[in-house]
DRENMILUM-860691 format. One record per residue (C-alpha): chain; residue in one letter; residue number from 1; x, y, z. Coordinates in Angstrom, 1 decimal. Layout:
REM residues N
("A"; "A"; NUM; (X; Y; Z))
...
***
This chain:
REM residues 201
("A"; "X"; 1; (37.3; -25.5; -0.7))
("A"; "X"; 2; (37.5; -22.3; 0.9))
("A"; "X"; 3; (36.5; -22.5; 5.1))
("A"; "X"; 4; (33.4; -20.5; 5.8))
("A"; "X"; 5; (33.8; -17.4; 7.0))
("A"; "X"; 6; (32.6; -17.0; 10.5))
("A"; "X"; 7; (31.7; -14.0; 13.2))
("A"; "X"; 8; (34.1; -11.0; 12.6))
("A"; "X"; 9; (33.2; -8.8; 15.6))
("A"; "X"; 10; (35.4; -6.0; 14.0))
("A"; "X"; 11; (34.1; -5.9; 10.9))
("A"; "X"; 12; (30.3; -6.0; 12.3))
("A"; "X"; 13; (31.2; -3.4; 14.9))
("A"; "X"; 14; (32.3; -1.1; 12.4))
("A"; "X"; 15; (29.1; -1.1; 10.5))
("A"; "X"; 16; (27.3; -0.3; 13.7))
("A"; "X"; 17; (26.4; -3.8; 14.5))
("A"; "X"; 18; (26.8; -4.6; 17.9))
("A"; "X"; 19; (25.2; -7.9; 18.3))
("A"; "X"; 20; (26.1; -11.6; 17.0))
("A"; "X"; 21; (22.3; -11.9; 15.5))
("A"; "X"; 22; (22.7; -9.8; 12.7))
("A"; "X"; 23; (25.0; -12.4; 11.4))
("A"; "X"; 24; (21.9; -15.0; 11.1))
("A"; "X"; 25; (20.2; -12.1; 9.8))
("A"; "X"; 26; (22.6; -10.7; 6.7))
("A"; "X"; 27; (22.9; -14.8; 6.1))
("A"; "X"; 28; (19.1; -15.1; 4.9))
("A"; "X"; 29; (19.2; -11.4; 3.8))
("A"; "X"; 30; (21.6; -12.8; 1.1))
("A"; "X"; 31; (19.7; -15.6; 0.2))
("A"; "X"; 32; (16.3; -14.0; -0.1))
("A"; "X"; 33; (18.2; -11.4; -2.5))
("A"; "X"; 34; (19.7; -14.5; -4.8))
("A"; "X"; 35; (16.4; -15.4; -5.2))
("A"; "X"; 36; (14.9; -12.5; -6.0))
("A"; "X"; 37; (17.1; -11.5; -8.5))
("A"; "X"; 38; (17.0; -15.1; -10.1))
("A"; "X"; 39; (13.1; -15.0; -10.2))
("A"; "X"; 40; (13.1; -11.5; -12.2))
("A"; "X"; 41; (15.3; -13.3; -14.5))
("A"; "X"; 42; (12.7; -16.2; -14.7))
("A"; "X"; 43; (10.3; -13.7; -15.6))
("A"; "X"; 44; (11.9; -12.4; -18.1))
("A"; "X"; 45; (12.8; -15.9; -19.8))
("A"; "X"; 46; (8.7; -16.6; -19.6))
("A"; "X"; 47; (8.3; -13.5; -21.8))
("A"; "X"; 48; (11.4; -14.6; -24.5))
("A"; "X"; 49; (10.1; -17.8; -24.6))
("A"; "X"; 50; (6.3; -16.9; -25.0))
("A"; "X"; 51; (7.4; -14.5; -28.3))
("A"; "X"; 52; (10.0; -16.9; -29.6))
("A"; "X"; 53; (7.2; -19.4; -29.8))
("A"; "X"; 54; (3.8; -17.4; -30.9))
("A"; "X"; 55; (6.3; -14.4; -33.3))
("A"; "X"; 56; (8.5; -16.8; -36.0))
("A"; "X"; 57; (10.7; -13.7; -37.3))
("A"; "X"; 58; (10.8; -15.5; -40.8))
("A"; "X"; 59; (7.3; -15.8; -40.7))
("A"; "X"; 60; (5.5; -13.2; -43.4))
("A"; "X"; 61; (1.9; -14.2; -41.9))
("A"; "X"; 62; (-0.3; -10.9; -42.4))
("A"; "X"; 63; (-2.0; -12.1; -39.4))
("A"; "X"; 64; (1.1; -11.9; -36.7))
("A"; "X"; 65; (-0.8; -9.5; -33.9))
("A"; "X"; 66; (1.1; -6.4; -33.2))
("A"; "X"; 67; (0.7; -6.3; -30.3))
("A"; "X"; 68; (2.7; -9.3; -29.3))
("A"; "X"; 69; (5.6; -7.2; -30.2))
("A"; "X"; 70; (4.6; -4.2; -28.4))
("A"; "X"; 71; (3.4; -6.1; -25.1))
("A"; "X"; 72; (7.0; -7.0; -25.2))
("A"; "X"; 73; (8.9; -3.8; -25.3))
("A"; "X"; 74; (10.1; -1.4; -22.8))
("A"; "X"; 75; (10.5; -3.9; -19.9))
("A"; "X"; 76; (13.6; -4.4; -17.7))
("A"; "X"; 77; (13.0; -4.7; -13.8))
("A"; "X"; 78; (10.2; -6.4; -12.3))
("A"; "X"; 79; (7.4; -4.4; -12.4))
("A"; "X"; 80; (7.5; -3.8; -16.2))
("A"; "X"; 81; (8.2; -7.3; -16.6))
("A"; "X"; 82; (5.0; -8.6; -14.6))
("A"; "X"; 83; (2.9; -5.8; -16.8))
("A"; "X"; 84; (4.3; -6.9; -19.8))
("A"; "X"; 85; (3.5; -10.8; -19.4))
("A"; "X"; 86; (-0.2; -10.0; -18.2))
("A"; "X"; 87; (-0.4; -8.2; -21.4))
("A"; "X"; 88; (1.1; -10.9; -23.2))
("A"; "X"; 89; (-1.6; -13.4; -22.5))
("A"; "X"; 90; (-4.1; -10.6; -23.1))
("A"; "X"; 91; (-2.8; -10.5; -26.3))
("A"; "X"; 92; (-2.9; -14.3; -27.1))
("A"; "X"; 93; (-6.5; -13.9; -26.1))
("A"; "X"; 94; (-5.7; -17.1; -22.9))
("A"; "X"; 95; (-7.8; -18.7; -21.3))
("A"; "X"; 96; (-9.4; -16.4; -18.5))
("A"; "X"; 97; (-8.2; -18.8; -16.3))
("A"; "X"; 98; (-4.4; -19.3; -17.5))
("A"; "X"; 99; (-4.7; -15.0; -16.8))
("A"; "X"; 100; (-6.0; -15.3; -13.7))
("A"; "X"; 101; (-3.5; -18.1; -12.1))
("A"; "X"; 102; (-0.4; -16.1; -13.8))
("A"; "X"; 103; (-2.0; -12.8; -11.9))
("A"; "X"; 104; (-2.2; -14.8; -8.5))
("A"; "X"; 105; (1.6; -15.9; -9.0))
("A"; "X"; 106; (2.7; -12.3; -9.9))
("A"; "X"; 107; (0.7; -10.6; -7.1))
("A"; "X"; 108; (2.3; -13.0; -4.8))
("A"; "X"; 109; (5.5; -12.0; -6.0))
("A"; "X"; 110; (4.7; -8.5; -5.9))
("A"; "X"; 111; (4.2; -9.1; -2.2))
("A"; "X"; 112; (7.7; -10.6; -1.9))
("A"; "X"; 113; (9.2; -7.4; -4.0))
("A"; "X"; 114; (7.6; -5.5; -1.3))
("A"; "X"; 115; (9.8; -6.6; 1.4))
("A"; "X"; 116; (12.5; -6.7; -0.3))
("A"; "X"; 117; (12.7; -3.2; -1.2))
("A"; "X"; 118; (11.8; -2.0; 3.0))
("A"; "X"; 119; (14.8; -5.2; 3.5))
("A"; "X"; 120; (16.9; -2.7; 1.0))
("A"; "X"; 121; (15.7; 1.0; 1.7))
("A"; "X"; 122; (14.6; 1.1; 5.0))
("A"; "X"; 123; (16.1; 1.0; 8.9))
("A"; "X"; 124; (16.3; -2.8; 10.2))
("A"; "X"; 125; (17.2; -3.4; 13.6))
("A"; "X"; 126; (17.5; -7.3; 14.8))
("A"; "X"; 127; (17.2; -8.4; 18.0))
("A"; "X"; 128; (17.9; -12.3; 18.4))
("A"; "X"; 129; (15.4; -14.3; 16.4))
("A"; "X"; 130; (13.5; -10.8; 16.1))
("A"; "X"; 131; (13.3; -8.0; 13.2))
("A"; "X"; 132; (11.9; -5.1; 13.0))
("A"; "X"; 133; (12.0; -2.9; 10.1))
("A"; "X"; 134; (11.1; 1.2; 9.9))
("A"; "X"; 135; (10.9; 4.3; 7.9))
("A"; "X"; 136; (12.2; 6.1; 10.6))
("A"; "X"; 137; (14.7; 8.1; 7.5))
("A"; "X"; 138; (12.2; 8.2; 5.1))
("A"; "X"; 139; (9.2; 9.8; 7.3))
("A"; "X"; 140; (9.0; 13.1; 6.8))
("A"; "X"; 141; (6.9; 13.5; 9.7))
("A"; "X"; 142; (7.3; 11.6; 12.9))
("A"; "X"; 143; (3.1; 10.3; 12.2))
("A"; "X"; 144; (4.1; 9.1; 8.9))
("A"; "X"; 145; (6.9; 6.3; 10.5))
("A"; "X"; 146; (5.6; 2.5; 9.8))
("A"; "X"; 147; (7.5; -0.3; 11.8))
("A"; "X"; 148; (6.6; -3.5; 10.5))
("A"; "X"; 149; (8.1; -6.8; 12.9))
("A"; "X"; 150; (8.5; -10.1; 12.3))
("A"; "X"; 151; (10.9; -13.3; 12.8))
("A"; "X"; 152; (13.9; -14.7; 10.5))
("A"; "X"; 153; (11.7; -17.6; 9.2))
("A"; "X"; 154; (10.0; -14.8; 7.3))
("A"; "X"; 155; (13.1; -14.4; 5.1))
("A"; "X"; 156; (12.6; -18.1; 4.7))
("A"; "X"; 157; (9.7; -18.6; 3.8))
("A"; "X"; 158; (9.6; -15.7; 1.1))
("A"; "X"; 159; (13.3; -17.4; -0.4))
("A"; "X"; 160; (11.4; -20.4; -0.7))
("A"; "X"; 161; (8.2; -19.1; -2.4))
("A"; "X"; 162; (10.6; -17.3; -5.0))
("A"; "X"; 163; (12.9; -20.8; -5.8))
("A"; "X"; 164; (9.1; -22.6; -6.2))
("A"; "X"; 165; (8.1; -19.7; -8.8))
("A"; "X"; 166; (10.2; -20.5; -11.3))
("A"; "X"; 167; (8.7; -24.2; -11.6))
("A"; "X"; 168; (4.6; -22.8; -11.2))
("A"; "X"; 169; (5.5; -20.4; -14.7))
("A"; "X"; 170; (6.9; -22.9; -16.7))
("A"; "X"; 171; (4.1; -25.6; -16.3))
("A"; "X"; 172; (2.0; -22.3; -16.4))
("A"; "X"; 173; (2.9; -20.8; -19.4))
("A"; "X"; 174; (3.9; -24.1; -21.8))
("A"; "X"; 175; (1.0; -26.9; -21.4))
("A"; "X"; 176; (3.6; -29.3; -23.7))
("A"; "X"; 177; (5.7; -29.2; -21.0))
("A"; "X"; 178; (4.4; -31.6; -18.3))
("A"; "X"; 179; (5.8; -31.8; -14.3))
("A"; "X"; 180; (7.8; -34.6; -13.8))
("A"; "X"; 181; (8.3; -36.2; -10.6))
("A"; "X"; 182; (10.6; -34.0; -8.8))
("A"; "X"; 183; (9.1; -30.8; -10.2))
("A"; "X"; 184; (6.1; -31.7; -9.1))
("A"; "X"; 185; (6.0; -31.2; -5.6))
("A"; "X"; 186; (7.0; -27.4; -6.5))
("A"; "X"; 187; (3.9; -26.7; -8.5))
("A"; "X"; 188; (1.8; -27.6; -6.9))
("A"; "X"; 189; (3.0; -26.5; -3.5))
("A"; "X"; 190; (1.7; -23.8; -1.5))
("A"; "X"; 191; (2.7; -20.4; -0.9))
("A"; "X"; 192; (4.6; -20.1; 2.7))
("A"; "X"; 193; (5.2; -16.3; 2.8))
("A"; "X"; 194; (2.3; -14.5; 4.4))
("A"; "X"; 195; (2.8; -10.8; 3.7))
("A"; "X"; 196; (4.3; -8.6; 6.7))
("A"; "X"; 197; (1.5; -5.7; 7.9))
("A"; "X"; 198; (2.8; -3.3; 9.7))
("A"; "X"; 199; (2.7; -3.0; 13.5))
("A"; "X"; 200; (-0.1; -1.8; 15.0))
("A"; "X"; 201; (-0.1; 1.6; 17.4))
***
C-alpha cells in the first residue's frame, strides 16, 4: 500500500496557500465531494429502479400512464433528478405522505448542494479550525458580497448526511425492502447538517 501523502509546503505555496490548515480543509473538501457525487448517482438509481418496476417494456397494458415515461426524461444532474422523482410519485398517485417524506429528504439535500456549489465557485479562505467562504469575485457590487463562516465539522456533518441518504431512499421508495440491522441505524437517523446562513453585517 502506497504511504499517505503528507504536507507539501511547495506544492500548497504555489497555489497561494500559505498555511498548514488548508490541508485539513482540502481533506474533508474531498470527501464531502465523493459523497455528493455518489448521492446524485443514488438518485438517479431510485428513478431506474422506480420505472423498471411500475413500466414492464413487454407489457402491452392500455393502461401504462404516460406520464411515467415522461416524468422520467430529460434528467441528468441533480436538480432535474430531484424534479423528476417528485414527479414520479405524483404520477403513481403515492401516498401524500411517501411525497412528503421524499420532499423533506430532497430539500435537505438541496441544502447540502448549496454549499457545495459556494465550496466549488466561490472564494474560501481557512484559518485553523475556521472557514469562511465569499462572493467577493462574483459581486458585482461591493453591497452585493455575502460571507458565510463556519467550522470544518460542517463539511462533516454534511458528508455524513449524504452517506445516510442513500439508505432513507431505498426503505423510502421500496416498502418490500425492509431495514435490517445495520441499516437501520441510518434511516432512521437524524440529519446533522444544519444549513450555513450567511454572516451577519
Amino acid at each position: 500500500m502506497a504511504e499517505a501523502q503528507h504536507f507539501d509546503p511547495v506544492f500548497y505555496s504555489q497555489l497561494g496557500f500559505g498555511s498548514r490548515d488548508y490541508e485539513a480543509y482540502h481533506l474533508r473538501l474531498g470527501q464531502l465531494m465523493h459523497a455528493f457525487t455518489m448521492a446524485e448517482m443514488w438518485i438517479g438509481s431510485s428513478i431506474s429502479e422506480i420505472v423498471t418496476r411500475e413500466l414492464n417494456p413487454t407489457s402491452t397494458d392500455p393502461n401504462i400512464n404516460p406520464h411515467l415515461i415522461l416524468s422520467a426524461l430529460f434528467i441528468g444532474r441533480a436538480g432535474p433528478q430531484m424534479d423528476a422523482l417528485r414527479r414520479l410519485l405524483r404520477n403513481l398517485n403515492a401516498p401524500q405522505n411517501l411525497q412528503d417524506e421524499l420532499g423533506a429528504i430532497l430539500s435537505h439535500f438541496a441544502s447540502i448542494q448549496s454549499l457545495r456549489d459556494h465550496l466549488a465557485h466561490r472564494r474560501v479562505i481557512v484559518n485553523g479550525d475556521r472557514v469562511e467562504i465569499d462572493s467577493i469575485y462574483a459581486a458585482k457590487e461591493a453591497k452585493q458580497i455575502i460571507s458565510r463562516t463556519f467550522t470544518l465539522s460542517v463539511l462533516e456533518d454534511a458528508t455524513f448526511d449524504l452517506l445516510i441518504l442513500r439508505e432513507k431512499l431505498r426503505y423510502l421508495l421500496n416498502e418490500t425492502i425492509k431495514p435490517d440491522a445495520n441499516a437501520e441505524p441510518l434511516v432512521s437517523a437524524p440529519w446533522r447538517y444544519k444549513p450555513v446562513q450567511p454572516d451577519r453585517t
